[in-house]
N, C-alpha and C positions, 0 to 999 in steps of 0.2 A: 474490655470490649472485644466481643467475639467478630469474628471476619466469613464471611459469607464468600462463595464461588465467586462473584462478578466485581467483591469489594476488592480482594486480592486481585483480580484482574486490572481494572481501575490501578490499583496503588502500582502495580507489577509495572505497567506500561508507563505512567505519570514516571514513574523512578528510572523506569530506564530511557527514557524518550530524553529526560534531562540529566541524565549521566553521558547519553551521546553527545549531546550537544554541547557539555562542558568538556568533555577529550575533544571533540573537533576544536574547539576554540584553544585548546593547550598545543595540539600537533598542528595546526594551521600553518606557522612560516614552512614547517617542511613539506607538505602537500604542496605548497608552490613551488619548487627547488629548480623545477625545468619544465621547459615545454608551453605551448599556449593552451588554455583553455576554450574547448571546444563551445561553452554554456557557460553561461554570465548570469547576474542577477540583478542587469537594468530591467528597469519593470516596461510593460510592454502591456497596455490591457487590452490590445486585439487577441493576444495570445492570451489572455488570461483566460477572455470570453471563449475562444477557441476551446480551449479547454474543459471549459465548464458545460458547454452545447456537450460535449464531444460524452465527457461522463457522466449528463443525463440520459444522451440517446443510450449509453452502455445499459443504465435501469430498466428505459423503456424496452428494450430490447426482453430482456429479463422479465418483467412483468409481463409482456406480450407472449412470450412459451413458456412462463408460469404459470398463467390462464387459461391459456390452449391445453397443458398437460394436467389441467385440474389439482397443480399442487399446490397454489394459491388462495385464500381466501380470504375474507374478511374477517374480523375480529372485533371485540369491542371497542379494543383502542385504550387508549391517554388521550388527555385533554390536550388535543394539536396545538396549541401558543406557546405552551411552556417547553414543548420538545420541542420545538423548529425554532425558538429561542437557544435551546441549549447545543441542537444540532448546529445551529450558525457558527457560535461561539467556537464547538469542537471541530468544525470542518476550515475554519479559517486558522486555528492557532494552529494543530496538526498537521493540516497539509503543508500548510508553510515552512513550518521548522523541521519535517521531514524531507518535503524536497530542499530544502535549501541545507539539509545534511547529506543525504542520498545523491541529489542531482547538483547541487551548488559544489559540494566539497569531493564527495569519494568518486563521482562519477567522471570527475574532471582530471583525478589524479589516476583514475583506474584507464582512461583515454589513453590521458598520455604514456603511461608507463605500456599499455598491452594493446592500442591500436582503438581504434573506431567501430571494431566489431566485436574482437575479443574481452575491450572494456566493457560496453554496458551488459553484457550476459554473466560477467562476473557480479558486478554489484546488483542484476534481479538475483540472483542467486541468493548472495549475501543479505538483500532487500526481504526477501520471503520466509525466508531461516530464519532473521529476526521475529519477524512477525508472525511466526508458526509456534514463536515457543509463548503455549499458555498455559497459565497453573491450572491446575483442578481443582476441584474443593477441597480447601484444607480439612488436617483432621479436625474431627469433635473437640472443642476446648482449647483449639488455638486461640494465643490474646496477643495482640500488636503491644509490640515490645520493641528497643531496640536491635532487637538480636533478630527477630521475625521475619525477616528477608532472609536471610542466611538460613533458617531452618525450610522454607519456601523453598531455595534454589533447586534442590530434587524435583517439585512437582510439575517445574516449568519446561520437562521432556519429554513428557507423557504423551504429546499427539504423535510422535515422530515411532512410536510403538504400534501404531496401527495401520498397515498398508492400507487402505483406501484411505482413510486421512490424508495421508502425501499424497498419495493420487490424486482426488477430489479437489484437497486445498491447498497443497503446500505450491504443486503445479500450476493450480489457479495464480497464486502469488508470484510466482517465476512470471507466467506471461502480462500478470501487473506491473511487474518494473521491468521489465523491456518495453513494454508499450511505453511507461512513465518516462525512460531513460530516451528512447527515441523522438518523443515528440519533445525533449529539452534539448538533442543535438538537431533536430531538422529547423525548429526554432530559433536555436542559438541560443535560447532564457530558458530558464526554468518555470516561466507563469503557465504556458498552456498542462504542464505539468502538476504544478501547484492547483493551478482550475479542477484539473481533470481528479487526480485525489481528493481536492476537496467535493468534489461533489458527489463522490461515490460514499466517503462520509458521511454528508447529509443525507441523502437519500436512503442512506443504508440506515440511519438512526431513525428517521420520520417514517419510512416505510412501513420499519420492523414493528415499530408503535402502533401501527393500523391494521396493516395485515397478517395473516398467520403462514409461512413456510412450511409444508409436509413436508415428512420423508420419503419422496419418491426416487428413490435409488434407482438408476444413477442419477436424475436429472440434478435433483436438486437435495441436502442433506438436511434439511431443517433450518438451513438461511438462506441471504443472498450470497453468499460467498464459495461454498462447498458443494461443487459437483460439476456434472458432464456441464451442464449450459451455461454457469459462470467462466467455465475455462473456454469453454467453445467460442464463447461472445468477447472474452479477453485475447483467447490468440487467434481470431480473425484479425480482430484490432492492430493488434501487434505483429500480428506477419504483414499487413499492409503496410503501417510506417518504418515497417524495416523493410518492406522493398520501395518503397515511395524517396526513402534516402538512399537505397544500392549505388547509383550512380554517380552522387555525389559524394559517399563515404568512399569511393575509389579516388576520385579525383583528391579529395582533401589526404588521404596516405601515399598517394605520389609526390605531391607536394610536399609533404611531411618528410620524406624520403631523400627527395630531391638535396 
């Protein structure tokens, strides 16, 4: 069985999404060792709602100076049931188990250990790196084997070779999980979090399925994700819930101090 670009994608992320989550579950007692935890993971579904409002106005945003800039258009489509079935599915298991890896576990340890400002710009950092690294098309005549990941791990570096790549996207992703991480510490939960991911998933899967992305450099790179106006509409976002917390992320490392 040969593996296509998006198959390896698919398997690349499915593998590693659940190899993080089985090391967070192994090194867990010692991520708690000191300190309180700024973000919890009682559920809360005003925050959840919160969340959800908050990363579809991010689309709408997007779609509104992708239409203006005529990079946007229509397309034939998929048959909308079966994707916003599937998109459901992948925006509620994914967001979940990532914030609740990113924002439940590391973000909580990354607080305590390096403070309330200097934590979560560590773990977007770390947030975006992960998620920057994707395979390319494998070569002609690769077959899924056991060994097949291991011959794979070369091609999963390839973005990180192209300067506007990191520009466009990898920085996109920085001001994703700072905005992620901030609306889990002003909350105190990780749901407006989990909301807000998950619906940039769906949106981003149901979208894609309908409309067509140009490359209008810079605006936008051939998604929603890669370019000036994804990053632009991400760190507005993100510069306001990191000053909307300023004065309380002071007050809580005094305390902390004290």
């Amino acid at each position: 069985m040969g593996l296509s670009k998006y198959g390896v994608q698919k398997y690349f992320n499915r593998s590693f999404l659940l190899c993080a989550v089985v090391g967070v579950l192994v090194v867990r007692p010692k991520l708690r060792t000191f300190g309180d935890n700024p973000v919890s993971s009682t559920f809360d579904q005003s925050s959840l709602l919160r969340g959800l409002g908050l990363g579809t106005l991010a689309f709408a945003v997007l779609l509104l100076v992708g239409f203006c800039v005529s990079c946007i258009s229509l397309s034939e489509g998929k048959a909308l049931v079966p994707v916003v079935g599937k998109a459901v599915v992948a925006a509620g298991v994914v967001g979940y188990l990532e914030e609740w890896l990113f924002r439940k576990h590391l973000l909580n340890a990354a607080c305590r250990r390096f403070g309330l400002l200097l934590g979560p710009s560590l773990v977007a950092v770390l947030f975006a790196s992960v998620h920057f690294l994707k395979p390319t098309a494998p070569p002609a005549g690769l077959e899924m084997d056991v060994w097949v990941g291991f011959r794979l791990l070369p091609l999963i570096f390839h973005r990180y070779a192209d300067p506007a790549s990191v520009l466009g996207g990898w920085l996109t992703l920085v001001a994703l999980g700072v905005l992620l991480s901030r609306l889990a510490i002003v909350s105190g939960v990780i749901w407006p979090a989990v909301g807000f991911h998950a619906a940039v998933i769906f949106w981003n899967k149901v979208l894609s399925s309908q409309l067509m992305v140009g490359h209008c450099e810079p605006w936008f790179a051939g998604n929603f994700q890669t370019g000036v106006v994804p990053l632009l509409t991400l760190g507005v976002m993100a510069v306001c819930a990191v000053g909307r917390r300023k004065q309380s992320t002071a007050t809580h490392e005094s305390q902390g101090h004290a």
